[in-house]
C-alpha positions as CSV (number, residue, x, y, z in Angstrom):
1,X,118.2,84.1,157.3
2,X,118.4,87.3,158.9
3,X,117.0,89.1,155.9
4,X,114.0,87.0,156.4
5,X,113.9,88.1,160.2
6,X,114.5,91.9,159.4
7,X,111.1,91.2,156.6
8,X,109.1,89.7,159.7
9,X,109.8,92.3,162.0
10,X,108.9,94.9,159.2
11,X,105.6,93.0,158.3
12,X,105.0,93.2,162.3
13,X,105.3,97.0,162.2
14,X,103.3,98.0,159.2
15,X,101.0,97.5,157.3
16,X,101.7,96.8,153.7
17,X,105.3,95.8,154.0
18,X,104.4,92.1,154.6
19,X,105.2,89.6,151.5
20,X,102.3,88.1,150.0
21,X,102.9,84.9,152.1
22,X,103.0,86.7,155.6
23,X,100.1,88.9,155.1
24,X,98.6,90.7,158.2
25,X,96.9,88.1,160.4
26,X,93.3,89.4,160.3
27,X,93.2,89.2,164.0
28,X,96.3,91.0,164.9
29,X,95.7,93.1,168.1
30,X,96.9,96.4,166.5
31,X,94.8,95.7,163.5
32,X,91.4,95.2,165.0
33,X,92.0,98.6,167.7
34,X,92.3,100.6,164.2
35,X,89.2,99.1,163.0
36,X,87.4,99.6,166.0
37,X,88.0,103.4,165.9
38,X,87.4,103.6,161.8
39,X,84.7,105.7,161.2
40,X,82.5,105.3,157.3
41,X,80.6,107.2,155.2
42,X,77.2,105.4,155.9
43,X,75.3,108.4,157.6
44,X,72.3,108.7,159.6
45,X,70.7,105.6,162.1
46,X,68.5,104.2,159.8
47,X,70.3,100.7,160.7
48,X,70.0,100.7,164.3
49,X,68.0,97.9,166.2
50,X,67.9,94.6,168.1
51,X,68.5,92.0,165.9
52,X,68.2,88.1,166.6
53,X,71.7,86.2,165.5
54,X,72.2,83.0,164.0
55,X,75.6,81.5,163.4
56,X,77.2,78.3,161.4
57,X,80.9,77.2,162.0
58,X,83.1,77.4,159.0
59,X,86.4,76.6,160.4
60,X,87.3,76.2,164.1
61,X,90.7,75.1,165.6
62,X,89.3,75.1,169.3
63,X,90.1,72.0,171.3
64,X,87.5,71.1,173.8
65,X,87.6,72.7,176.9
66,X,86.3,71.5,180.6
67,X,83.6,69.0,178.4
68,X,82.6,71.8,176.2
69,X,83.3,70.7,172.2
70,X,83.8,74.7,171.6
71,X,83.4,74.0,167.9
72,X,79.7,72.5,168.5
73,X,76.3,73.8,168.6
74,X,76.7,74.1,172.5
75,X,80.3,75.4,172.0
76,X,82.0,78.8,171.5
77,X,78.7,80.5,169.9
78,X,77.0,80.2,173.1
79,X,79.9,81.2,174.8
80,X,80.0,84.7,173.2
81,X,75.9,84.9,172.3
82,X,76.3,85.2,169.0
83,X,72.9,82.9,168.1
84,X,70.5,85.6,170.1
85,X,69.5,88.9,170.6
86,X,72.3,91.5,169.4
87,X,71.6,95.2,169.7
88,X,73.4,97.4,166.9
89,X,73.6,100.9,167.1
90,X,74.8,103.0,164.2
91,X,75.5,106.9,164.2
92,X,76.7,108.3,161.1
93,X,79.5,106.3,159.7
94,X,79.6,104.3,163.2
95,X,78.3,101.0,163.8
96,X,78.6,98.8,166.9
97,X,77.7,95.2,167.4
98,X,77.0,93.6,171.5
99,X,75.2,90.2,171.7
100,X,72.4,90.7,174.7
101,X,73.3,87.2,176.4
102,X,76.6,86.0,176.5
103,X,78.7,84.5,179.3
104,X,81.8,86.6,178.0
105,X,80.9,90.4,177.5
106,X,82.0,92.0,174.5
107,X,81.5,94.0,171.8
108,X,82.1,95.1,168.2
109,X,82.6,98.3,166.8
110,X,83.5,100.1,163.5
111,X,83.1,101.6,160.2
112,X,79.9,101.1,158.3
113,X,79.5,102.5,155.0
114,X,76.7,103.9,152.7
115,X,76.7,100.6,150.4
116,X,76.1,99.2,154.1
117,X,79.0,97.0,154.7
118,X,81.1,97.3,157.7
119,X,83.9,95.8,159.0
120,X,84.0,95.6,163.0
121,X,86.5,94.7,165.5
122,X,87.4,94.5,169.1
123,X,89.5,93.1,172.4
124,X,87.3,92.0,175.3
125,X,88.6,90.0,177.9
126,X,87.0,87.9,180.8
127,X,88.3,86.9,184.2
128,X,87.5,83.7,185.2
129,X,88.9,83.2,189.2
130,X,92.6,83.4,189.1
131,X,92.3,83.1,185.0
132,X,91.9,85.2,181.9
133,X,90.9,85.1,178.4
134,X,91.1,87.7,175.8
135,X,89.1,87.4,173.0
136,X,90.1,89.1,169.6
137,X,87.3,89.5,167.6
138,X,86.5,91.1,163.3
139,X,82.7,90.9,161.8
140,X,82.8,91.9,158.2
141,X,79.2,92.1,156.6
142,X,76.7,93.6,155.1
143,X,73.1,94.7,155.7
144,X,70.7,93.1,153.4
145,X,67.8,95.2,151.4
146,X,65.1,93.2,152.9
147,X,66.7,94.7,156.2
148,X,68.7,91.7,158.3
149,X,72.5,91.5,158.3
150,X,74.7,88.3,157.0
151,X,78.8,88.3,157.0
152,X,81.6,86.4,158.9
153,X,82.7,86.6,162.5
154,X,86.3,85.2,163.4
155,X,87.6,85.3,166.7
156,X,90.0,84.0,168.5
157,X,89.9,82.9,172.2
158,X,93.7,83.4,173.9
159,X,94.7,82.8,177.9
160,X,94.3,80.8,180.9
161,X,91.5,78.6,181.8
162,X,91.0,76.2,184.7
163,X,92.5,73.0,182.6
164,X,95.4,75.0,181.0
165,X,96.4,77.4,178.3
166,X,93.7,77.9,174.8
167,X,95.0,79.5,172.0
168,X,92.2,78.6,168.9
169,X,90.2,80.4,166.3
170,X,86.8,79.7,165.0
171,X,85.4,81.5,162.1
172,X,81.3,81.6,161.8
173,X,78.9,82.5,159.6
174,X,76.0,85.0,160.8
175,X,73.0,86.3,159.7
176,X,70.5,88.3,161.4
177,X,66.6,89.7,161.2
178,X,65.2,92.3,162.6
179,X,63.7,91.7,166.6
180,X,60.2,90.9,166.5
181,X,59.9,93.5,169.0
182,X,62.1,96.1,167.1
């Protein structure tokens, strides 16, 4: 038993020395700081724009929350703007992601690389009167030849609200085209 404890703490503490059956939880804090601050080899800013963002739900273990079913259409993905306007900006190996209209502000940033996959992440957080909630966010994706973007967005929503304690994940599907006005 404490071999098994002296494993977890290890797997906690680095990455690589978790067993295949406590791998790193993709959402770990300390994970998605380093890949907020990774840097690629996709140069140039050829992939900058306003993009418009549509998402499906793949998996979601969010409870609903003061009458909002945050796995629905009117759920979580309105809650952090994901189906909308999203303006990307990319400087040479850099990318970041920011939905336009979103009740809780956040953003993505990252490495994006000359095949033009990235993989983003970020910590936002939101006060809500008295009440907090982080949210613990990873896009990995691609940009597509005819020019939009499709991958998978997993966050999870962690902290107080009004009604009591959330701790839930949803993972979505997005794709996006090019603004009209871009």
């Amino acid at each position: 038993m404490r071999r098994r404890g002296l494993l977890a703490v290890l797997c906690a503490l680095s990455v690589g020395a978790c067993p295949e059956d406590q791998a790193q939880d993709p959402l770990d804090p300390d994970l998605l700081i380093a890949l907020s601050e990774a840097g690629g080899d996709g140069r140039g800013e050829a992939l900058t724009g306003r993009y418009i963002t549509v998402s499906e739900v793949l998996e979601c273990d969010c409870p609903p929350r003061m009458g909002v079913d945050l796995c629905g259409p009117a759920g979580s993905a309105q809650l952090i703007g994901i189906d909308g306007p999203t303006r990307i900006e990319h400087v040479d190996g850099w990318l970041t992601f920011e939905p336009e209209v979103t009740s809780l502000p956040w953003a993505l940033s990252g490495a994006v690389d000359r095949d033009r996959s990235f993989v983003l992440g970020g910590i936002s957080g939101l006060a809500i009167g008295l009440f907090t909630v982080g949210m613990y966010a990873r896009f990995d994706g691609e940009f597509t030849d005819a020019g939009g973007l499709r991958g998978e967005l997993a966050h999870r929503l962690l902290g107080e609200l009004p009604d009591g304690r959330i701790d839930c994940r949803t993972t979505y599907a997005v794709r996006g085209e090019p603004a009209p006005d871009a």
